[in-house]
PDB file of N, CA, C, O and CB in Angstrom:
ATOM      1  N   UNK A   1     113.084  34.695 139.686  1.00  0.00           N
ATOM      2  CA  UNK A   1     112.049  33.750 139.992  1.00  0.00           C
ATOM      3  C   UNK A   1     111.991  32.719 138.872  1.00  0.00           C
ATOM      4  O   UNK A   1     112.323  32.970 137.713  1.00  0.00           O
ATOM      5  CB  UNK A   1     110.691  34.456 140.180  1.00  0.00           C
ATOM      6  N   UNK A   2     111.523  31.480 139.324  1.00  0.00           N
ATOM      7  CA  UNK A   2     111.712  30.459 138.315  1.00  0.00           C
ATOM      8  C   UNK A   2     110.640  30.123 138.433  1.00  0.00           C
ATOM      9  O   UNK A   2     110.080  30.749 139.333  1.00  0.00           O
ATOM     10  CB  UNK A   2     112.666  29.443 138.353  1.00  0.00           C
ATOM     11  N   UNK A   3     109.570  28.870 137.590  1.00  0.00           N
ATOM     12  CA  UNK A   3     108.969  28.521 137.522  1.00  0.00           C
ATOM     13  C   UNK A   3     108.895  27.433 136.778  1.00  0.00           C
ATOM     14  O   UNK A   3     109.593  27.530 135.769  1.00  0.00           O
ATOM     15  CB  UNK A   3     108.560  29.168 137.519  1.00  0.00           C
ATOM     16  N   UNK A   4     108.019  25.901 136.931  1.00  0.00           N
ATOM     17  CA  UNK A   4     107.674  25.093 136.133  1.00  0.00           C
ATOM     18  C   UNK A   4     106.496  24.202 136.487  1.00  0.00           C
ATOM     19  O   UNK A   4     105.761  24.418 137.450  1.00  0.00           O
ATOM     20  CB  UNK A   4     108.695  24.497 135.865  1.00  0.00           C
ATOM     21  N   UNK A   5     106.383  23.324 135.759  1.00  0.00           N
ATOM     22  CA  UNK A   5     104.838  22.685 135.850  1.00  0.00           C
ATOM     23  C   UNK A   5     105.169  21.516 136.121  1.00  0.00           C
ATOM     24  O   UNK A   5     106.188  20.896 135.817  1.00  0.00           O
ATOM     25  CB  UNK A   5     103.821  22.693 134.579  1.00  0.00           C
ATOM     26  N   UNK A   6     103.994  21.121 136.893  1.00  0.00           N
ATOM     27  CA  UNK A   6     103.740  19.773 138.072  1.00  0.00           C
ATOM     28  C   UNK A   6     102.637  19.351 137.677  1.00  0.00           C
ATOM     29  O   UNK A   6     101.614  20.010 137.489  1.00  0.00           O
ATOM     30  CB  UNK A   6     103.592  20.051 139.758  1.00  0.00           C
ATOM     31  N   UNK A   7     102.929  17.382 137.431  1.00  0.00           N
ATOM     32  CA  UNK A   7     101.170  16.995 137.124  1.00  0.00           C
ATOM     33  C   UNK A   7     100.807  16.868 139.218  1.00  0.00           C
ATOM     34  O   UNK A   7     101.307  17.389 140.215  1.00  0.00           O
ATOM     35  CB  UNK A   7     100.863  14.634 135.770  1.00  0.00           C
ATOM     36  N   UNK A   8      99.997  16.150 139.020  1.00  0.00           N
ATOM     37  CA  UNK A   8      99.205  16.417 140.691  1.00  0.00           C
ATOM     38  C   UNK A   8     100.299  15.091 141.251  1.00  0.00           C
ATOM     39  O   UNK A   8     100.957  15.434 142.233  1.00  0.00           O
ATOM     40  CB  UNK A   8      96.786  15.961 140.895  1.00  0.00           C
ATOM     41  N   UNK A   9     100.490  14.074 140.902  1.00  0.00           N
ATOM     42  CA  UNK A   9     101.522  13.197 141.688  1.00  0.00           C
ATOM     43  C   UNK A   9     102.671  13.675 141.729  1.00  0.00           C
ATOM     44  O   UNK A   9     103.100  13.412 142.853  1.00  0.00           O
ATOM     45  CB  UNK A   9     101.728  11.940 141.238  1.00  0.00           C
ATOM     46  N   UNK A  10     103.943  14.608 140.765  1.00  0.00           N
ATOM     47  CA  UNK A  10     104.604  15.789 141.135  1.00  0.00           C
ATOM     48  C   UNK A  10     104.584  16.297 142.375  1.00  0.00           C
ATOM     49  O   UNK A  10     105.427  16.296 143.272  1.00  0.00           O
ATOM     50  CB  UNK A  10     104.246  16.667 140.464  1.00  0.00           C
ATOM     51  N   UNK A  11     103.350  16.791 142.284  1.00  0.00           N
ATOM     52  CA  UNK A  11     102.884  17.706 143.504  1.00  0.00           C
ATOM     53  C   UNK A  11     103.203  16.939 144.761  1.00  0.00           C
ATOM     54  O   UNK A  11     104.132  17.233 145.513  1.00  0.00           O
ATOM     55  CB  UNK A  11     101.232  18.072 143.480  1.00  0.00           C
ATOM     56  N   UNK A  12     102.178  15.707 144.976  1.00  0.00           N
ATOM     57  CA  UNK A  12     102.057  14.820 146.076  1.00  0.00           C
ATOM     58  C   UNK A  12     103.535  14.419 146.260  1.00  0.00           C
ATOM     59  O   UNK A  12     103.851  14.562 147.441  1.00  0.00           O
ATOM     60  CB  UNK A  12     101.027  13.574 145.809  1.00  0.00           C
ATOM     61  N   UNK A  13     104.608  13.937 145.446  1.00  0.00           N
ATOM     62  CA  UNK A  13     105.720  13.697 146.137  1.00  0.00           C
ATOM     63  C   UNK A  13     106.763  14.852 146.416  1.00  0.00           C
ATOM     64  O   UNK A  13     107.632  14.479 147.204  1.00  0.00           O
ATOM     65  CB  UNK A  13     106.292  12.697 145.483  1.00  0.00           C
ATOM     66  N   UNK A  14     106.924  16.296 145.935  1.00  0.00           N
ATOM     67  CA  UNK A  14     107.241  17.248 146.357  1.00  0.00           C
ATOM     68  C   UNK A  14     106.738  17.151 147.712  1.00  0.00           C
ATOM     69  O   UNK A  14     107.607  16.735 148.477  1.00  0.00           O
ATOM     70  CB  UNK A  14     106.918  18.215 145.604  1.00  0.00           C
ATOM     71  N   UNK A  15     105.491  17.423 148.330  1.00  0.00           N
ATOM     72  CA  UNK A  15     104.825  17.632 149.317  1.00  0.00           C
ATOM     73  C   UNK A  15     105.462  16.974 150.154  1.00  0.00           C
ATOM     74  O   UNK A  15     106.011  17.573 151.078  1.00  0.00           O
ATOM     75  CB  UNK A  15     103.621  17.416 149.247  1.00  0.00           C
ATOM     76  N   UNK A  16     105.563  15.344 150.023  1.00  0.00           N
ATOM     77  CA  UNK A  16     106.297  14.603 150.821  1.00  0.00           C
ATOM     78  C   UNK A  16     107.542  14.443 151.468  1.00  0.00           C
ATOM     79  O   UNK A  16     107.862  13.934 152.542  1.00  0.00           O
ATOM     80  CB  UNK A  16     106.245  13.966 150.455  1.00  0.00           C
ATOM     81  N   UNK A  17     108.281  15.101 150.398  1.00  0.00           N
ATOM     82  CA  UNK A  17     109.790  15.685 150.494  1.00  0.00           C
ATOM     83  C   UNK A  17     109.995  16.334 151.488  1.00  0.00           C
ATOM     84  O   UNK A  17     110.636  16.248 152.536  1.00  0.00           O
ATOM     85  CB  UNK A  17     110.234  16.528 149.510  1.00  0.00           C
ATOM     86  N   UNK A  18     109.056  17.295 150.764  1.00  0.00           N
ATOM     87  CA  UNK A  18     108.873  18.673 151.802  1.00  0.00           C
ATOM     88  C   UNK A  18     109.221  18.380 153.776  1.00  0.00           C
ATOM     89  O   UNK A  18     109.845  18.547 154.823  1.00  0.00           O
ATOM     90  CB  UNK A  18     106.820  19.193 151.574  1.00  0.00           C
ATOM     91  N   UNK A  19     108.093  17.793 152.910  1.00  0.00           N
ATOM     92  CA  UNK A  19     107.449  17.201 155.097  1.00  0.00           C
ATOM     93  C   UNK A  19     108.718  16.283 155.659  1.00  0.00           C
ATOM     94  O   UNK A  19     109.051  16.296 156.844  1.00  0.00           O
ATOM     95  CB  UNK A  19     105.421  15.533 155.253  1.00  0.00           C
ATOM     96  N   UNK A  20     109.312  15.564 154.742  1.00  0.00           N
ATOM     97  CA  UNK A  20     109.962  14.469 155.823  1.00  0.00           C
ATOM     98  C   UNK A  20     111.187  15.417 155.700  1.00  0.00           C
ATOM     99  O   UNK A  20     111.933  15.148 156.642  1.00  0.00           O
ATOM    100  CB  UNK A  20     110.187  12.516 155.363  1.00  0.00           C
ATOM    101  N   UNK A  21     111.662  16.321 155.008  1.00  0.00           N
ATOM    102  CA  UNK A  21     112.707  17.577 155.381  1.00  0.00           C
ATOM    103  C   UNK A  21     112.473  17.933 156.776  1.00  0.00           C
ATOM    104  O   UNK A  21     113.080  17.561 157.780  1.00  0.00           O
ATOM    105  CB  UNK A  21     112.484  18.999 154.450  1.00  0.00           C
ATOM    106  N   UNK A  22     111.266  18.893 156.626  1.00  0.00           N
ATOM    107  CA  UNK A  22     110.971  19.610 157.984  1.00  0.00           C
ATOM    108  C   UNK A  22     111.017  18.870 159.241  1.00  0.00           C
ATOM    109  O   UNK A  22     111.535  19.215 160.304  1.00  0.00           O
ATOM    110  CB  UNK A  22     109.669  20.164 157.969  1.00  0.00           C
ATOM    111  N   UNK A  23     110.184  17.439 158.852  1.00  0.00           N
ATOM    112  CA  UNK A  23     110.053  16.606 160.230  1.00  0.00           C
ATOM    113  C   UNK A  23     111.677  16.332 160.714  1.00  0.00           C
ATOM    114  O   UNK A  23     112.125  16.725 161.791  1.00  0.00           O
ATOM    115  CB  UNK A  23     109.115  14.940 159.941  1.00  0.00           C
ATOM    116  N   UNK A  24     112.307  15.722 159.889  1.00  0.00           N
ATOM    117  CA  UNK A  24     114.116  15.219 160.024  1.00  0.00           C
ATOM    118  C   UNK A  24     114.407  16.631 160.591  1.00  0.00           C
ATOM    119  O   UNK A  24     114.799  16.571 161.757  1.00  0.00           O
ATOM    120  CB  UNK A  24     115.262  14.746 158.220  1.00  0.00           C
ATOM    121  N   UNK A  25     114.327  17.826 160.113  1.00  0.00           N
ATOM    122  CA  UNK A  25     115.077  18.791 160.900  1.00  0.00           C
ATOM    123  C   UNK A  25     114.645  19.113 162.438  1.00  0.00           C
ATOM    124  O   UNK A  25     115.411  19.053 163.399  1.00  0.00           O
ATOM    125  CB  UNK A  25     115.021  20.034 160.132  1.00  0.00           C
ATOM    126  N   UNK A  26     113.083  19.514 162.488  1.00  0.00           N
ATOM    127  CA  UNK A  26     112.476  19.772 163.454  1.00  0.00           C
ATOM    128  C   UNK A  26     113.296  18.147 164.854  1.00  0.00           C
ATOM    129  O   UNK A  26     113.340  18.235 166.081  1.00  0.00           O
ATOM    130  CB  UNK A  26     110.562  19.840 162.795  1.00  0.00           C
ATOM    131  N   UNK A  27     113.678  17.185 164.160  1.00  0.00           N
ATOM    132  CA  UNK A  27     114.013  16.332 165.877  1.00  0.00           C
ATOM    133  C   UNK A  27     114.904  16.437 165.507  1.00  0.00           C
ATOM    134  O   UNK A  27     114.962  15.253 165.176  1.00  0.00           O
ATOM    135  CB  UNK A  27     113.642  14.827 166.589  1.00  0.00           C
ATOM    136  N   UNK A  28     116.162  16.954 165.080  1.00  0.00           N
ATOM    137  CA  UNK A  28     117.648  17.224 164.780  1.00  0.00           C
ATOM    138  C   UNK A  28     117.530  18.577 165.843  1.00  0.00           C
ATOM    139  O   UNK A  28     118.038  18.402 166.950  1.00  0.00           O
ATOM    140  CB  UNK A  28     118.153  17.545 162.844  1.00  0.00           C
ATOM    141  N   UNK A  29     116.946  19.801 165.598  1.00  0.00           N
ATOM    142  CA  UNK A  29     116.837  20.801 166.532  1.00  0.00           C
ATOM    143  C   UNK A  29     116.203  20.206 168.178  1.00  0.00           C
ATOM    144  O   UNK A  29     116.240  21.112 169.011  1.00  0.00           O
ATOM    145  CB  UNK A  29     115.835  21.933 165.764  1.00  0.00           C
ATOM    146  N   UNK A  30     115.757  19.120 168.620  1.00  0.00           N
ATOM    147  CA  UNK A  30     115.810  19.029 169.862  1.00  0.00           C
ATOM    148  C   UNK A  30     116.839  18.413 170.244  1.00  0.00           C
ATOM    149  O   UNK A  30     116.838  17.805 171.315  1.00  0.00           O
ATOM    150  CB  UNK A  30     114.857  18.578 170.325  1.00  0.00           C
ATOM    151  N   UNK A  31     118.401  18.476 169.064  1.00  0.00           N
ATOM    152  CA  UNK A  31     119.330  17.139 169.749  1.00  0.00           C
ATOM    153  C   UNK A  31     120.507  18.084 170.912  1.00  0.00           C
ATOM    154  O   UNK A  31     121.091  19.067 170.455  1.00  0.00           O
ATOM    155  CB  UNK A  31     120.505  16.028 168.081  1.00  0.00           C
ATOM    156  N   UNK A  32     120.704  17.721 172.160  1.00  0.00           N
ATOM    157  CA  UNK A  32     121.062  18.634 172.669  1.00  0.00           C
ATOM    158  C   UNK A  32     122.608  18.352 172.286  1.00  0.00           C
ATOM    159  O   UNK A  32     123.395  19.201 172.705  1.00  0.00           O
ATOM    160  CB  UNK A  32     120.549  18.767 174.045  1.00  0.00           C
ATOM    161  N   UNK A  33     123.139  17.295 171.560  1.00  0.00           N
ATOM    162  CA  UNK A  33     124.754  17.215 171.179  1.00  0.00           C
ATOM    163  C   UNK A  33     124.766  17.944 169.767  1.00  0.00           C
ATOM    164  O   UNK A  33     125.837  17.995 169.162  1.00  0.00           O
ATOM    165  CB  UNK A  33     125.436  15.451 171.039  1.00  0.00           C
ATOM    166  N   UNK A  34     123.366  18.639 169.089  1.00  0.00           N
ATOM    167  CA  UNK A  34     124.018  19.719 168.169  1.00  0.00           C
ATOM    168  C   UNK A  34     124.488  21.035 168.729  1.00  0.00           C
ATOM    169  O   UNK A  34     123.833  21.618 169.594  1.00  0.00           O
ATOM    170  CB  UNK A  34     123.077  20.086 167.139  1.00  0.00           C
ATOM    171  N   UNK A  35     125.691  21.537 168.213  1.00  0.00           N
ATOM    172  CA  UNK A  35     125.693  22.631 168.293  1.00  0.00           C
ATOM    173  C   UNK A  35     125.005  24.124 167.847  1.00  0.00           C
ATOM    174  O   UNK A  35     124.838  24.451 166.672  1.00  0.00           O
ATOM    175  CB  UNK A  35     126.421  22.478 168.138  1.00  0.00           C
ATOM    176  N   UNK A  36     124.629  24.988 169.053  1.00  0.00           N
ATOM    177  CA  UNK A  36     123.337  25.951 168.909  1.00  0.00           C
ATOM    178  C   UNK A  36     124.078  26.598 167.590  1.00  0.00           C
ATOM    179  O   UNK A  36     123.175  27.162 166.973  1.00  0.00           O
ATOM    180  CB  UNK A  36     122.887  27.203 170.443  1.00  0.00           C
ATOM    181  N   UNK A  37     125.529  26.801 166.762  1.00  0.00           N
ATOM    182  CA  UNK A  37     125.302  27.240 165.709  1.00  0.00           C
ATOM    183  C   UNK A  37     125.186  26.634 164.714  1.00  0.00           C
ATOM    184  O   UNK A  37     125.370  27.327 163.714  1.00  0.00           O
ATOM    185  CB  UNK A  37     125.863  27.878 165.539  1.00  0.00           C
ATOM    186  N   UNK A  38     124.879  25.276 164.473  1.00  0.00           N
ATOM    187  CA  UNK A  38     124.587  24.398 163.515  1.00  0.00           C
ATOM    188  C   UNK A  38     123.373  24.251 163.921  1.00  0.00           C
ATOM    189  O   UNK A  38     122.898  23.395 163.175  1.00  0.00           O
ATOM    190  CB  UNK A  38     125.367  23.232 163.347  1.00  0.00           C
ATOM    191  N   UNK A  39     122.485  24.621 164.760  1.00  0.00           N
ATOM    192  CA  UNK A  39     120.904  24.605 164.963  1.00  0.00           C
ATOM    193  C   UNK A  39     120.493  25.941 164.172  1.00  0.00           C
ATOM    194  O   UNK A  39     119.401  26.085 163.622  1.00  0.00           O
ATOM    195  CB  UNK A  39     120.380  24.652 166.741  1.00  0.00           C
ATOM    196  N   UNK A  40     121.501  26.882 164.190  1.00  0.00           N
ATOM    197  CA  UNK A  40     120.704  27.909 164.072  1.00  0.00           C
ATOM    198  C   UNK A  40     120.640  28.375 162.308  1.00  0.00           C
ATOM    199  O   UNK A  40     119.785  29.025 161.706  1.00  0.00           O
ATOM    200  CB  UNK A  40     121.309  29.055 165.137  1.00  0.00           C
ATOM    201  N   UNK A  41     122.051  27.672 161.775  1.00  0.00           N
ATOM    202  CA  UNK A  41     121.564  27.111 160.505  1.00  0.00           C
ATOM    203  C   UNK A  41     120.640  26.322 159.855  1.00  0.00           C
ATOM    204  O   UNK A  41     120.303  26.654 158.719  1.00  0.00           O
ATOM    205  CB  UNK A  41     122.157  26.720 160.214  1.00  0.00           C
ATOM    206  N   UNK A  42     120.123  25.244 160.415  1.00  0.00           N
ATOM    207  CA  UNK A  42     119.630  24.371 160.502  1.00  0.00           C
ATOM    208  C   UNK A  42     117.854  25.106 160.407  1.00  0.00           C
ATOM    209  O   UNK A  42     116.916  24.775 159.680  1.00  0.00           O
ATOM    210  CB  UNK A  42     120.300  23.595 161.717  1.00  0.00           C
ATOM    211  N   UNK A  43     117.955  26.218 161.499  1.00  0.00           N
ATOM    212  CA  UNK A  43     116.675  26.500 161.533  1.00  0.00           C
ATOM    213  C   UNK A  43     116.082  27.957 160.220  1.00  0.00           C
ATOM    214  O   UNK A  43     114.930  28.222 159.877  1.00  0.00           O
ATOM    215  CB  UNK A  43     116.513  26.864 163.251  1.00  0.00           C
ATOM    216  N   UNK A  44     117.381  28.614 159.783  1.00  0.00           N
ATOM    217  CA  UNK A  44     117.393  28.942 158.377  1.00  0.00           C
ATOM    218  C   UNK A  44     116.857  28.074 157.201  1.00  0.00           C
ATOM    219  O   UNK A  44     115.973  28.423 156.419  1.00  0.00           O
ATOM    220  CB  UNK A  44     118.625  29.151 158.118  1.00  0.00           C
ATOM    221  N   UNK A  45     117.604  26.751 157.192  1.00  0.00           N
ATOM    222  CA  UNK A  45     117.359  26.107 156.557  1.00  0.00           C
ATOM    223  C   UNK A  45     115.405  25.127 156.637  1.00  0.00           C
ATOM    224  O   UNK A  45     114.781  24.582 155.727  1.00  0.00           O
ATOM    225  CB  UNK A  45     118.669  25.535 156.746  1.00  0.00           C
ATOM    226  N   UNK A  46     115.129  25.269 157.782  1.00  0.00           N
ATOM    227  CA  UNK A  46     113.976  24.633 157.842  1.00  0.00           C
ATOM    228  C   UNK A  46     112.452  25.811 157.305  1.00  0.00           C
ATOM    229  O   UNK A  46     111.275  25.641 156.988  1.00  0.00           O
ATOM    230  CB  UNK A  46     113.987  24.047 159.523  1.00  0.00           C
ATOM    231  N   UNK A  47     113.445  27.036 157.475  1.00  0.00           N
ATOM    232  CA  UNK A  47     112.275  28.510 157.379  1.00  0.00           C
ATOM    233  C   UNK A  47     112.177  28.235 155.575  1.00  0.00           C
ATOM    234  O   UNK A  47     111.104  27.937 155.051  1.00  0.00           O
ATOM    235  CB  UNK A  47     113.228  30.720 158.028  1.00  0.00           C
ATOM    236  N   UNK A  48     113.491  28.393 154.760  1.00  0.00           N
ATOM    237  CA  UNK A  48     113.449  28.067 153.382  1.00  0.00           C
ATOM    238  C   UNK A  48     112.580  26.826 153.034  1.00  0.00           C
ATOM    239  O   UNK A  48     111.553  26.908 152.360  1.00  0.00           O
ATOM    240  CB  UNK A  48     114.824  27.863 152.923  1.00  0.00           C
ATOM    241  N   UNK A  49     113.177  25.435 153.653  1.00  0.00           N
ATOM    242  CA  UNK A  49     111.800  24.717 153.144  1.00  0.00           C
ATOM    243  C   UNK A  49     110.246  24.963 153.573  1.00  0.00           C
ATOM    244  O   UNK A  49     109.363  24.792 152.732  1.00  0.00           O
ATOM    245  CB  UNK A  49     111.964  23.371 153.472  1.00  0.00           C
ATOM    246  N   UNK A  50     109.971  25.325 154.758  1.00  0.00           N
ATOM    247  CA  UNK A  50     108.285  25.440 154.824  1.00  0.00           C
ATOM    248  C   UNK A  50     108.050  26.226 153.677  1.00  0.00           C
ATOM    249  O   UNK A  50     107.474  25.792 152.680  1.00  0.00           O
ATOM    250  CB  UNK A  50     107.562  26.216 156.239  1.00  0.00           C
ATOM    251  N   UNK A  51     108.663  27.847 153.847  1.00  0.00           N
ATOM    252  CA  UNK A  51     107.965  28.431 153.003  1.00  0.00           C
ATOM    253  C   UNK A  51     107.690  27.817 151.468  1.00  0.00           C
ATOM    254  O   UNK A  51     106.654  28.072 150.854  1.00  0.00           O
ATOM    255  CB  UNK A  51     108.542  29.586 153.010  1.00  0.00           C
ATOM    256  N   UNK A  52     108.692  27.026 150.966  1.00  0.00           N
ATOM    257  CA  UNK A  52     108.219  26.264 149.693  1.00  0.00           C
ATOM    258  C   UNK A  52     107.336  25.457 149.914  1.00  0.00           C
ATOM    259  O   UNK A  52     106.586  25.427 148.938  1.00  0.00           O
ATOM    260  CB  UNK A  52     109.125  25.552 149.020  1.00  0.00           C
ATOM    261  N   UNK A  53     106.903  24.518 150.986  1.00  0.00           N
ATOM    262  CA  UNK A  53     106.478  24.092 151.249  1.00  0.00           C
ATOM    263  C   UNK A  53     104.340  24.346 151.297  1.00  0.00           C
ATOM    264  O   UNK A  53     103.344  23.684 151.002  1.00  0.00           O
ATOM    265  CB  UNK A  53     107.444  24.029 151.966  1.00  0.00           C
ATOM    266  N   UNK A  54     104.714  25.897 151.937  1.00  0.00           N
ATOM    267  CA  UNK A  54     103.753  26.944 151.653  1.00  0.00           C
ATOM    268  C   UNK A  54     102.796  26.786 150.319  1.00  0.00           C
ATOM    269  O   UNK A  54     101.580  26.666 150.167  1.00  0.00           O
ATOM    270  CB  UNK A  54     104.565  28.214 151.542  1.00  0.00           C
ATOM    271  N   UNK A  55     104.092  26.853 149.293  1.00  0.00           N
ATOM    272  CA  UNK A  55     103.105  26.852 148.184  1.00  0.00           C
ATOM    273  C   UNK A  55     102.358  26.020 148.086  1.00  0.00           C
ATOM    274  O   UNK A  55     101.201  26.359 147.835  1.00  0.00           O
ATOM    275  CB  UNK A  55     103.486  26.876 147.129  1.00  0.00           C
ATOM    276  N   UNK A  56     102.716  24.321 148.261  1.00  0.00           N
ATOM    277  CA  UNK A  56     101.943  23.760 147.931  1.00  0.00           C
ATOM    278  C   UNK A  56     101.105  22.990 148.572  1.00  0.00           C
ATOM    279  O   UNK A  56     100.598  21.975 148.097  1.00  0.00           O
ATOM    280  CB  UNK A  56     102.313  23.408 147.324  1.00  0.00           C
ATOM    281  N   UNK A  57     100.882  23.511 149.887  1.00  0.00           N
ATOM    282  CA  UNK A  57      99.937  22.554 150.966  1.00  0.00           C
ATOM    283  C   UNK A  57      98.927  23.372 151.306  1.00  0.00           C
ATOM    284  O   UNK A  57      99.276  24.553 151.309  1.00  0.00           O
ATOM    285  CB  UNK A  57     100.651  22.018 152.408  1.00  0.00           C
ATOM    286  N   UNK A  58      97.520  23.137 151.666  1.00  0.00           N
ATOM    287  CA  UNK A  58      96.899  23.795 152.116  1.00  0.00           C
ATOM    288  C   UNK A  58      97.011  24.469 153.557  1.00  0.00           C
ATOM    289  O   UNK A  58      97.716  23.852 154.356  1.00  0.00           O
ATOM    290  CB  UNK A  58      96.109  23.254 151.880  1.00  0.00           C
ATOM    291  N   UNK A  59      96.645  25.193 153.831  1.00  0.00           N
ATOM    292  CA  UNK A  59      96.867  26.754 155.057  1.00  0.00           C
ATOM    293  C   UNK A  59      96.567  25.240 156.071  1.00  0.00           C
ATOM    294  O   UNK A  59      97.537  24.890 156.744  1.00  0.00           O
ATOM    295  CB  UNK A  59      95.151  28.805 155.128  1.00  0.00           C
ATOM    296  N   UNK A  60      95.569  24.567 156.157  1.00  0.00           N
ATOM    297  CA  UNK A  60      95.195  23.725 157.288  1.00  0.00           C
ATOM    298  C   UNK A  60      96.625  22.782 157.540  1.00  0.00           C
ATOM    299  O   UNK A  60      97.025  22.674 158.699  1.00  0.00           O
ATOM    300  CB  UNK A  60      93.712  22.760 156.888  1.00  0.00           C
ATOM    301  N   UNK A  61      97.170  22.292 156.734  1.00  0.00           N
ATOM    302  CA  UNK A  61      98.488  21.225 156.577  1.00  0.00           C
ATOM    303  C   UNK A  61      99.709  21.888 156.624  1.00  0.00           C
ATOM    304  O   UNK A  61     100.743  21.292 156.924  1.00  0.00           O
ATOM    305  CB  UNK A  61      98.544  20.408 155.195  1.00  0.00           C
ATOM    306  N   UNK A  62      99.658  23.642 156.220  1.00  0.00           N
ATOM    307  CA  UNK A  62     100.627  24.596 157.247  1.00  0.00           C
ATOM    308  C   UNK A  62     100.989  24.408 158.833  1.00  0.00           C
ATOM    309  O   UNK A  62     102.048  24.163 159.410  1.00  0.00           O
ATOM    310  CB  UNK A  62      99.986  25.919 157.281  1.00  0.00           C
ATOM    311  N   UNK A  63      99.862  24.592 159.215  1.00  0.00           N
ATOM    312  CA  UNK A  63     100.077  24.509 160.769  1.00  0.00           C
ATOM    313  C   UNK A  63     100.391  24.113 161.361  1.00  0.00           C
ATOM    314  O   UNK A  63     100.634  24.564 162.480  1.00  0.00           O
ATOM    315  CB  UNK A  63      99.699  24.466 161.366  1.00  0.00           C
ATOM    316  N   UNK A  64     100.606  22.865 160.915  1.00  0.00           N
ATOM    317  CA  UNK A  64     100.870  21.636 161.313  1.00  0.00           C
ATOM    318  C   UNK A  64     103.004  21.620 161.401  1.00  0.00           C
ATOM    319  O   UNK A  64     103.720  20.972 162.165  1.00  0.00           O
ATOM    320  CB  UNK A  64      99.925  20.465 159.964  1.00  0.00           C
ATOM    321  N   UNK A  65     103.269  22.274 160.663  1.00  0.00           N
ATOM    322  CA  UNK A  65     104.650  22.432 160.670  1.00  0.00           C
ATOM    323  C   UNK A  65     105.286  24.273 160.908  1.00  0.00           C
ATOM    324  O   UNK A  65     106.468  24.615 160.899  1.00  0.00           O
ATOM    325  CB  UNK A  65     105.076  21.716 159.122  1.00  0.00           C
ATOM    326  N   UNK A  66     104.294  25.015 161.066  1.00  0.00           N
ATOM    327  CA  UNK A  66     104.682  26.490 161.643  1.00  0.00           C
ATOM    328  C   UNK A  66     105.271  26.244 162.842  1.00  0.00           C
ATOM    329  O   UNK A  66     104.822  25.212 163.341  1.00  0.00           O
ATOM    330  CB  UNK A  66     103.470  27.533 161.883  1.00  0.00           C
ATOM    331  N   UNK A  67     106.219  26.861 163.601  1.00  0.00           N
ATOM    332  CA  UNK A  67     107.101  26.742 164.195  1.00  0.00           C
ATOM    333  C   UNK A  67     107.075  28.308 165.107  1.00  0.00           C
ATOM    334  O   UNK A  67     107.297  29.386 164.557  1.00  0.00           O
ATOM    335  CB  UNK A  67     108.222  26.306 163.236  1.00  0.00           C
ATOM    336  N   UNK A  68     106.806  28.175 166.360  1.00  0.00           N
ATOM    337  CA  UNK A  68     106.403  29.265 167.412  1.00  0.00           C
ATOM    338  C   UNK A  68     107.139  30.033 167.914  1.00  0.00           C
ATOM    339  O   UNK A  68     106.855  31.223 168.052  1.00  0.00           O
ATOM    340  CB  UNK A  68     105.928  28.899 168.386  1.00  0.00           C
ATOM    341  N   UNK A  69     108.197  29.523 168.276  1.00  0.00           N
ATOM    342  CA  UNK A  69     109.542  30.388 168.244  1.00  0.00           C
ATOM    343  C   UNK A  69     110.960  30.019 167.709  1.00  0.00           C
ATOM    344  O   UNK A  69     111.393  28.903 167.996  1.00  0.00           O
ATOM    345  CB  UNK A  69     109.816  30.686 169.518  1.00  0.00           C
ATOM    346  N   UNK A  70     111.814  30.973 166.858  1.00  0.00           N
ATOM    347  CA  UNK A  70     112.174  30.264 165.817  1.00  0.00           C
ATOM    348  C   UNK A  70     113.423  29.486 166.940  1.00  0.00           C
ATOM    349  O   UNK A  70     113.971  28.545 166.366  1.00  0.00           O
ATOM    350  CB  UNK A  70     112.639  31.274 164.266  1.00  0.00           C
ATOM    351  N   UNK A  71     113.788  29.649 167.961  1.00  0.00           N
ATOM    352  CA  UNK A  71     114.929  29.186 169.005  1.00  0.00           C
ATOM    353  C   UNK A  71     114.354  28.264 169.845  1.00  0.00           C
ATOM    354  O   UNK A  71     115.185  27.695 170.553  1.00  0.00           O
ATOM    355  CB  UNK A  71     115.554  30.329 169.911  1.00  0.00           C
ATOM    356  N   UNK A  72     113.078  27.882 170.027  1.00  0.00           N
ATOM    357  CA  UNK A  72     112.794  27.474 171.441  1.00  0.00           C
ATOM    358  C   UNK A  72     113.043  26.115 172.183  1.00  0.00           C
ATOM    359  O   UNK A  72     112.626  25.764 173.287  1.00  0.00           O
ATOM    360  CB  UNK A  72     111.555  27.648 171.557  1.00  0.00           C
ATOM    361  N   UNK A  73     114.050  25.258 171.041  1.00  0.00           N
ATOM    362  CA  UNK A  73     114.687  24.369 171.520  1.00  0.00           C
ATOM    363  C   UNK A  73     116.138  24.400 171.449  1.00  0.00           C
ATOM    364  O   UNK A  73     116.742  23.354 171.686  1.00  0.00           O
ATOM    365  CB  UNK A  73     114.237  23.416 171.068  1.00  0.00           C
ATOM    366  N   UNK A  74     116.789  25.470 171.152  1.00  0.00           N
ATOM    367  CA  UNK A  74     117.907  25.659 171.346  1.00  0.00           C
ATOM    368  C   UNK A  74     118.282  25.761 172.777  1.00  0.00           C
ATOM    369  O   UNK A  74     117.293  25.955 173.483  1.00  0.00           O
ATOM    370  CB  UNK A  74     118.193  26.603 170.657  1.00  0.00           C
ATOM    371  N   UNK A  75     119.664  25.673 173.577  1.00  0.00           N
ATOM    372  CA  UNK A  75     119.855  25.550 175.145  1.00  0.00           C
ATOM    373  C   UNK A  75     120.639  26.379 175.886  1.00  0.00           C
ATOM    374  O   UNK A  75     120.733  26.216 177.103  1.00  0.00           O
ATOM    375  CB  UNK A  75     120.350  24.398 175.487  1.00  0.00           C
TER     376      UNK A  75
END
């Protein structure tokens, strides 16, 4: 485990990162010319960023990017 320190604008552009990661992946997984095993990496890869993501957003600004089933736009 690693750790280091963030002033609060740190924070705010991590956060941002974060989000336009998840968002860019989340409409990459509805593209039906990806292939379902480069989605299904893809959706590995989107589980690793929320959960970092986790740390630093509040539970309400979670929800907003939790994801219901981890396939359900795959075809």
């Amino acid at each position: 485990m690693l750790g280091f320190l963030l002033n609060m604008k740190e924070v705010q552009e991590v956060e941002y990162l974060l989000k336009r990661e998840m968002e860019e992946l989340l409409l990459d997984l509805t593209d039906p010319r990806i292939d379902n095993i480069v989605k299904k990496a893809m959706e590995e890869k989107y589980q690793i960023i929320f959960g970092i993501y986790r740390r630093f957003a509040s539970p309400k600004e979670c929800t907003k990017y939790i994801r219901t089933s981890q396939y359900k736009h795959f075809n």
